[in-house]
C-alpha positions in Angstrom: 91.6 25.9 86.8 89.8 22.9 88.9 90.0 19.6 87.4 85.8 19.5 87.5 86.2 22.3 85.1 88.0 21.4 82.5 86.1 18.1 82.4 83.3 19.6 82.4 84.2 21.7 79.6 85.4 18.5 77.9 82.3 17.1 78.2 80.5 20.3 76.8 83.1 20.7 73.9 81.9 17.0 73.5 78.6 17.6 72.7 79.2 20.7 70.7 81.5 18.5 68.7 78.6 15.5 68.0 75.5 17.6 67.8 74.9 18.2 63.6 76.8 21.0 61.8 74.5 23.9 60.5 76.1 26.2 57.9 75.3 29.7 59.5 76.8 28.5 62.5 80.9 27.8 61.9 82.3 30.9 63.8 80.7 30.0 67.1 81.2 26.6 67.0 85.0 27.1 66.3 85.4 30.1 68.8 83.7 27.2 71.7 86.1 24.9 70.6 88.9 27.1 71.3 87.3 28.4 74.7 87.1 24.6 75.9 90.7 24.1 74.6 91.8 27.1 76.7 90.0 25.8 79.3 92.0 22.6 79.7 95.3 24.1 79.1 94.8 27.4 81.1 95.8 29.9 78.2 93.3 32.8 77.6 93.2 34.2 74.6 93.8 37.3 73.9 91.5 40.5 74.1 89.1 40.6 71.2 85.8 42.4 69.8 82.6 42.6 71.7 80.7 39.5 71.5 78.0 39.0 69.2 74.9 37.6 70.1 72.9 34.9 67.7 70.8 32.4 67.6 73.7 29.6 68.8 75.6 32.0 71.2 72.4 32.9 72.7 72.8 36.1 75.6 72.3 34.5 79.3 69.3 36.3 80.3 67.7 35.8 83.5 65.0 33.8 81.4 67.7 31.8 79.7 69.4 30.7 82.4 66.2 29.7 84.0 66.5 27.0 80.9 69.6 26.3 81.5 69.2 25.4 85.0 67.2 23.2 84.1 69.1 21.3 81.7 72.3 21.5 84.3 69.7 19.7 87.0 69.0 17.0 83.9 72.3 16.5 83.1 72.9 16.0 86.9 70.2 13.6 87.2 71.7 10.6 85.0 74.2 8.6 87.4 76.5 6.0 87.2 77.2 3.0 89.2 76.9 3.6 93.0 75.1 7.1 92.0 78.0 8.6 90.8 78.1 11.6 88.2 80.1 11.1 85.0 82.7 13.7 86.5 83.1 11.8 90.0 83.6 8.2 88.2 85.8 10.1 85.9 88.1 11.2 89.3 88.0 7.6 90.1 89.3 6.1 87.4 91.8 8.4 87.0 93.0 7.8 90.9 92.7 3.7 90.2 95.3 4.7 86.7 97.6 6.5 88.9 97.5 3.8 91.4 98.2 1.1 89.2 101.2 3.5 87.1 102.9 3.3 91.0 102.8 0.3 91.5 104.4 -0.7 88.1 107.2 2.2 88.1 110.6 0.7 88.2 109.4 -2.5 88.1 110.2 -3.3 84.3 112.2 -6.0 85.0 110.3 -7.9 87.4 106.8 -7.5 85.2 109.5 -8.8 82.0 110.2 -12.0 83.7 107.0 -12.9 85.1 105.4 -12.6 81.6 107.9 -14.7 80.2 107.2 -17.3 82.8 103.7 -16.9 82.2 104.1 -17.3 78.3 105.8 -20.4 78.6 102.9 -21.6 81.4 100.7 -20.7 79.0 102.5 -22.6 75.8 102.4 -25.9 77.5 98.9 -25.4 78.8 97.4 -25.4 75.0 100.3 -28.1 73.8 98.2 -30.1 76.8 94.7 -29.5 76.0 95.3 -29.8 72.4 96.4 -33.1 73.3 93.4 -33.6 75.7 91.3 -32.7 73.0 92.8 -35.2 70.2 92.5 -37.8 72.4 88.5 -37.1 73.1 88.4 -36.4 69.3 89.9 -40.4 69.1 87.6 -41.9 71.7 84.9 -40.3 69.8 85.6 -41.9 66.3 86.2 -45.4 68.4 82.9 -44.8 69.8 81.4 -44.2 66.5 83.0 -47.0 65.2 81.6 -49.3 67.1 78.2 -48.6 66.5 78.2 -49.4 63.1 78.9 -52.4 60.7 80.7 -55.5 61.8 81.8 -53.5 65.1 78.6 -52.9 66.0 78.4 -53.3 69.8 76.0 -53.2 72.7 72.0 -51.9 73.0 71.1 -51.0 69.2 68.1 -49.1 70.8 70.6 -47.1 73.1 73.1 -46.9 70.1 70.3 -45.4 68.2 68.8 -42.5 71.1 72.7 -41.7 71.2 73.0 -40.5 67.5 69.8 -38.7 67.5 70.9 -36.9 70.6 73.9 -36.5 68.7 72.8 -35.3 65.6 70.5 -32.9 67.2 73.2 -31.3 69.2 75.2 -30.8 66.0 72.3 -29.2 64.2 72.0 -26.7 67.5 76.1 -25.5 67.6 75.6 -25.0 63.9 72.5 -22.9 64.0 73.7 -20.9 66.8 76.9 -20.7 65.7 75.4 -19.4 62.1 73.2 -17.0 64.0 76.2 -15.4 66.3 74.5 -16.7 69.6 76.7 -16.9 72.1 74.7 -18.2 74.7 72.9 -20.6 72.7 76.3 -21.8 71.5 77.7 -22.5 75.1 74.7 -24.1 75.9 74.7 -26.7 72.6 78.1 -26.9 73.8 77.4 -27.9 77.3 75.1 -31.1 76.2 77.5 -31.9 73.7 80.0 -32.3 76.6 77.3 -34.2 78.7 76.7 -36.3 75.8 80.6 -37.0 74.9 81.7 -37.4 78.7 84.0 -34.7 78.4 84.6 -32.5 81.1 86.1 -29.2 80.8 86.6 -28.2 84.0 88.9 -31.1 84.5 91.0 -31.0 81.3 92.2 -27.3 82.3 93.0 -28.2 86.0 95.0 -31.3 84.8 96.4 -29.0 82.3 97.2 -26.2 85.0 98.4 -28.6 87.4 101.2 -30.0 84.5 102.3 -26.5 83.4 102.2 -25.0 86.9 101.3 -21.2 85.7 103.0 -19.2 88.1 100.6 -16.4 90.8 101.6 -12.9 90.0 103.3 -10.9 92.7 100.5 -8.9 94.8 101.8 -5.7 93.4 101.1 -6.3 90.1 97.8 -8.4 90.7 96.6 -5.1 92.1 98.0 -3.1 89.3 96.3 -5.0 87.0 92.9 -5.0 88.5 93.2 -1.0 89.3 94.1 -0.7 85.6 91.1 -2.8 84.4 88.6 -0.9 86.5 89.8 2.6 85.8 88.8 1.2 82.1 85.9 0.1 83.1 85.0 3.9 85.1 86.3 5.7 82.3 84.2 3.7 79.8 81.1 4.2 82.0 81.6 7.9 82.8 81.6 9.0 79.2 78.0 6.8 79.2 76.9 8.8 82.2 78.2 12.1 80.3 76.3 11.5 77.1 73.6 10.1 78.4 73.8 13.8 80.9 74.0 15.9 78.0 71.3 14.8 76.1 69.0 15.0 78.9 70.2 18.4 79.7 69.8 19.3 75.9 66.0 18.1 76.1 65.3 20.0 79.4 66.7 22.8 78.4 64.5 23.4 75.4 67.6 24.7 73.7 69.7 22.7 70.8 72.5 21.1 71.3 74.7 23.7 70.4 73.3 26.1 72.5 73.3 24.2 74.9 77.1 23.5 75.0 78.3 26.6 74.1 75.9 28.4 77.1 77.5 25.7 79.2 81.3 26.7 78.3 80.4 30.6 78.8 79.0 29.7 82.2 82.2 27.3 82.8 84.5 30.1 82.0 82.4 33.2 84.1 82.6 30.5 87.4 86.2 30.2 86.8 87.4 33.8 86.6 84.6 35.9 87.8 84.2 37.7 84.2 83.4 37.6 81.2 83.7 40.3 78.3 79.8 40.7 77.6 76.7 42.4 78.2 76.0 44.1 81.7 72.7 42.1 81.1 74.1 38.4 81.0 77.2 39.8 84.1 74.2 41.0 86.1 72.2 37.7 85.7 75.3 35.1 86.0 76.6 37.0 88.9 72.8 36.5 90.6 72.7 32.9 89.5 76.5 31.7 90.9 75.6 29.6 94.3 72.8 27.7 91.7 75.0 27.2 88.9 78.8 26.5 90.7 77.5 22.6 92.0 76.0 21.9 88.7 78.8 22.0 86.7 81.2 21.4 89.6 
């Protein structure tokens, strides 16, 4: 079986799987779980009793299939990033995985001692922007310091604007930080910086420059960023597929498990020309193949 089929039939087990239980419907349910599983693996099952029709393994009528062509066309509908179905962003993240598993094969040794090199890098880089960041933490308190009391030094008026700004930029980190906002937090953070003369930018290039971190080898630059965008992909093609179903689901007029389990049946007829059922549904899937094979292709 094609690859688009048994992800397709993943994607239908899927939303059989998440749709709510009802308690009249366990032996369908179960019986599409196993079809999708065979449908992976490639293992039919063996011969059983005629199929019973019901109001979850609904018979494939010309009418019904009219509805489930148009959930199919739904489903099809939701895309991804550069208009990609879930299925195609699927095939790509699984080409950028096995791109990125090539490129690191046999090269155990060579990824080992980079990422010991880099763990040391990385080691002295904190040791020297901890120390960077006592030493701003001592100019701050000598800064302090002389503001106040006998040390007092320079414009009282400017002295004064500077712990108002001060105190209001603590109040802000504290607030957003109490309130989990992350981008009101980076920017309290950014006019405390102003305020302090302390540049961040700076600190970490003098601490880069001191604990030389080491470039990784091209082959395993690339590795990397094939392995973090197949990630991505896959994340973003079961978004797509979810997003699909539901659509197709609403479209259809049909529940959800309906829905999937009329999606398996037509799966399986597409991939073996047959099905053990009625002449009826045969008849009407054989008439309906060209319409239904790029929808769930």
């Amino acid at each position: 079986m094609s690859r688009s089929f048994a992800l397709a039939a993943a994607a239908a087990l899927c939303l059989a799987l998440t749709a709510p239980a009802q308690a009249q419907i366990p032996n369908p349910l179960r019986k599409a779980k196993e079809k999708a599983g065979q449908a992976i693996t490639g293992q039919r099952p063996a011969a059983s009793g005629p199929i019973k029709f019901d109001n979850v393994m609904v018979e494939l009528t010309p009418q019904v299939l009219d509805r489930v062509v148009l959930g199919l066309r739904a489903r099809a509908s939701i895309k991804g990033s550069g208009g990609r179905s879930g299925a195609a962003l699927r095939r790509r993240s699984q080409e950028l995985h096995e791109e990125s598993e090539a490129l690191l094969r046999d090269r155990g040794d060579e990824r080992s001692e980079f990422t010991n090199k880099l763990r040391e890098a990385q080691n002295c880089r904190n040791e020297v922007l901890e120390g960077i960041e006592n030493q701003h933490s001592q100019d701050m308190q000598r800064r302090f310091m002389s503001m106040t009391g006998a040390n007092l030094q320079g414009d009282r008026s400017a002295n004064a604007r500077f712990m108002q700004e001060f105190q209001r930029i603590s109040m802000e980190r504290s607030a957003a930080a109490a309130a989990g906002d992350t981008a009101r937090s980076s920017k309290a953070q950014a006019e405390y910086n102003k305020l302090m003369g302390i540049d961040p930018k700076a600190d970490s290039a003098k601490a880069n420059a001191q604990c030389r971190l080491p470039t990784p080898p091209p082959w395993l630059a690339r590795a990397d960023a094939a392995s973090e965008e197949s990630n991505q992909l896959y994340g973003e093609a079961r978004d797509v597929e979810v997003a699909g179903n539901a659509a197709g689901v609403q479209a259809s007029g049909m529940t959800a498990e309906q829905f999937a389990m009329a999606l398996e049946r037509i799966i399986d007829f597409l991939a073996n020309g047959a099905l053990k059922t009625s002449s009826t549904e045969q008849q009407a899937l054989s008439a309906r193949r060209a319409v239904l094979q790029p929808l769930v292709s």
